[in-house]
N, C-alpha and C positions, 0 to 999 in steps of 0.2 A: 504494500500500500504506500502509495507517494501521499503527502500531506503538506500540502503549503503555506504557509504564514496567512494568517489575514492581515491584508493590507489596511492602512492606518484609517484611507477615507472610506471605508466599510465601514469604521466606527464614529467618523463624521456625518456620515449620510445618518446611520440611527441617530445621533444626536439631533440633528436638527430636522429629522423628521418628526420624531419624538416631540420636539421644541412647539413642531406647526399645530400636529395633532393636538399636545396636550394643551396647549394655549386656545387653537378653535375650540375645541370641546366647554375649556373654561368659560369661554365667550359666549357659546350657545347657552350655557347653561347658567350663565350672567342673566341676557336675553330673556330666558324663557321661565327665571325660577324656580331651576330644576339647581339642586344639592349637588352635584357633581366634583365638585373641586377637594383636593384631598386627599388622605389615603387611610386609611385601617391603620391602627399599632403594628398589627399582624406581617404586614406586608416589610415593614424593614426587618424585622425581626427573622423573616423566614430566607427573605436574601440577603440575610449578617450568615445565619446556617448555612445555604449553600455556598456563600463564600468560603466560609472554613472547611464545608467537606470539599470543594473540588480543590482550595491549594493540600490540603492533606495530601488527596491522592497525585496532583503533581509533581508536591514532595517527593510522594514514593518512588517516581518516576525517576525522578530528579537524580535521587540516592541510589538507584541500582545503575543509571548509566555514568557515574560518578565511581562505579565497582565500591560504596559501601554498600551494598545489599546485595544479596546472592539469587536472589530468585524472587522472580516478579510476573505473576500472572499476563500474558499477552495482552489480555482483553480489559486487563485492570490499565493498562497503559492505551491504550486504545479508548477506551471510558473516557479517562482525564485529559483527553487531548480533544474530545470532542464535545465534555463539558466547558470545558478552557474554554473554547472557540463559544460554544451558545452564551456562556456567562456574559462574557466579555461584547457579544451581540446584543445580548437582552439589556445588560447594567447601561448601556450606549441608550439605547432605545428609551428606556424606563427615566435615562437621568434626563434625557431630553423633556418626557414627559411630563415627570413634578418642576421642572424650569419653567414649563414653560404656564403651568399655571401657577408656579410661586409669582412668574411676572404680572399674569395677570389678578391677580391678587393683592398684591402691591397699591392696587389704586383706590383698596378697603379695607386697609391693615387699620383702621377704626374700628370696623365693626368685628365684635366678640367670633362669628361662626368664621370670618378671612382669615383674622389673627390664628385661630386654630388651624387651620386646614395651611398657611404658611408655614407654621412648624413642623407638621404632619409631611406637607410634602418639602420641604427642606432637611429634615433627619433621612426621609426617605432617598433624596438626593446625594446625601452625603453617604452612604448606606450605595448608593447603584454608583458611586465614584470608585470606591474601595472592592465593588465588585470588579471593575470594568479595568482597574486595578491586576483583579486578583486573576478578571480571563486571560491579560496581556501575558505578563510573568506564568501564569500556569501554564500557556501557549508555547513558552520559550522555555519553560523547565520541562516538558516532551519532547524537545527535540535534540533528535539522536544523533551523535557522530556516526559521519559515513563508514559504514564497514570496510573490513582488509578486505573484500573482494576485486574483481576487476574495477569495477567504478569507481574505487578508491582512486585520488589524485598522487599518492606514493606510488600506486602500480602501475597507473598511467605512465608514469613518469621514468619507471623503473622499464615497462613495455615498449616505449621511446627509445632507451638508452638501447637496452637488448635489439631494436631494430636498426640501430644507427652501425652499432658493432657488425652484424651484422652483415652489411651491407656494403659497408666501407671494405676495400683492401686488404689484405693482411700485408703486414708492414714488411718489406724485405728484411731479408736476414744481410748484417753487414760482413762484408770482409773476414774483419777479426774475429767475430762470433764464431765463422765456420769452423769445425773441427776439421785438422790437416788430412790429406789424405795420403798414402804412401803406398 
């Protein structure tokens, strides 16, 4: 399995998509007097937990390709490499989200139910920073040095040299070298 990095404006793009939605939604639900702005206790609470389990299993990741650990489930490294990546998508998305109704919020931090739902989605923000955080780094503590096999750039280089040899001449023998003959 090949696995590539996600690229930085993958988590741009969540961010300020995040930012449009959760601010229009704000705005509609300004509009129409509908409760929407905010978040549950529950909600950082529960992506503070996934934060810590997926750098856990990154860790582990981390520490067996580092040779302290000796054995490490395929699929547990495979796991962490693919929760890294969603965290780290979702925490982009999510932090866009309470932004972008902390902004709109902002213009009724008077009123008792704004005041609330700014700190709700501000912990909650600060909480999807520390995720998005935890996807980068967890991303990068999965990935694996290239094996000694062909692909490797030592063999490359080593399958170079052996072709050069190779190929090239064999150098004369001189004069002096030869053994006399009689």
């Amino acid at each position: 399995m090949s696995a590539r990095r996600t690229p930085w404006w993958h988590y741009a793009v969540g961010i300020v998509l995040g930012l449009v939605f959760g601010g229009g939604v704000a705005l509609i639900g300004e509009a129409n007097d509908l409760a929407v702005v905010g978040a549950p206790w529950i909600v950082p609470i529960v992506l503070g937990i996934l934060g810590v389990v997926v750098f856990a299993m990154a860790w582990q990741v981390r520490q067996y390709v580092k040779g302290k650990r000796k054995y490490l489930n395929p699929a547990v490294s495979v796991y962490a490499l693919v929760l890294s990546k969603a965290l780290g998508l979702a925490a982009a998305a999510l932090l866009g989200w309470y932004a972008g109704q902390l902004l709109v919020s902002l213009g009724h931090a008077d009123a008792p139910f704004y005041a609330n739902a700014m700190v709700e989605c501000g912990v909650s923000a600060v909480v999807c920073i520390a995720d998005l955080a935890v996807g980068i780094v967890g991303e990068w503590f999965c990935q694996l040095p290239p094996n000694e096999g062909p692909e490797h750039p030592k063999a490359k280089a080593a399958e170079r040299q052996r072709k050069l040899a190779a190929a090239s001449p064999a150098p004369a023998e001189s004069v002096a070298s030869r053994p006399e003959r009689k």
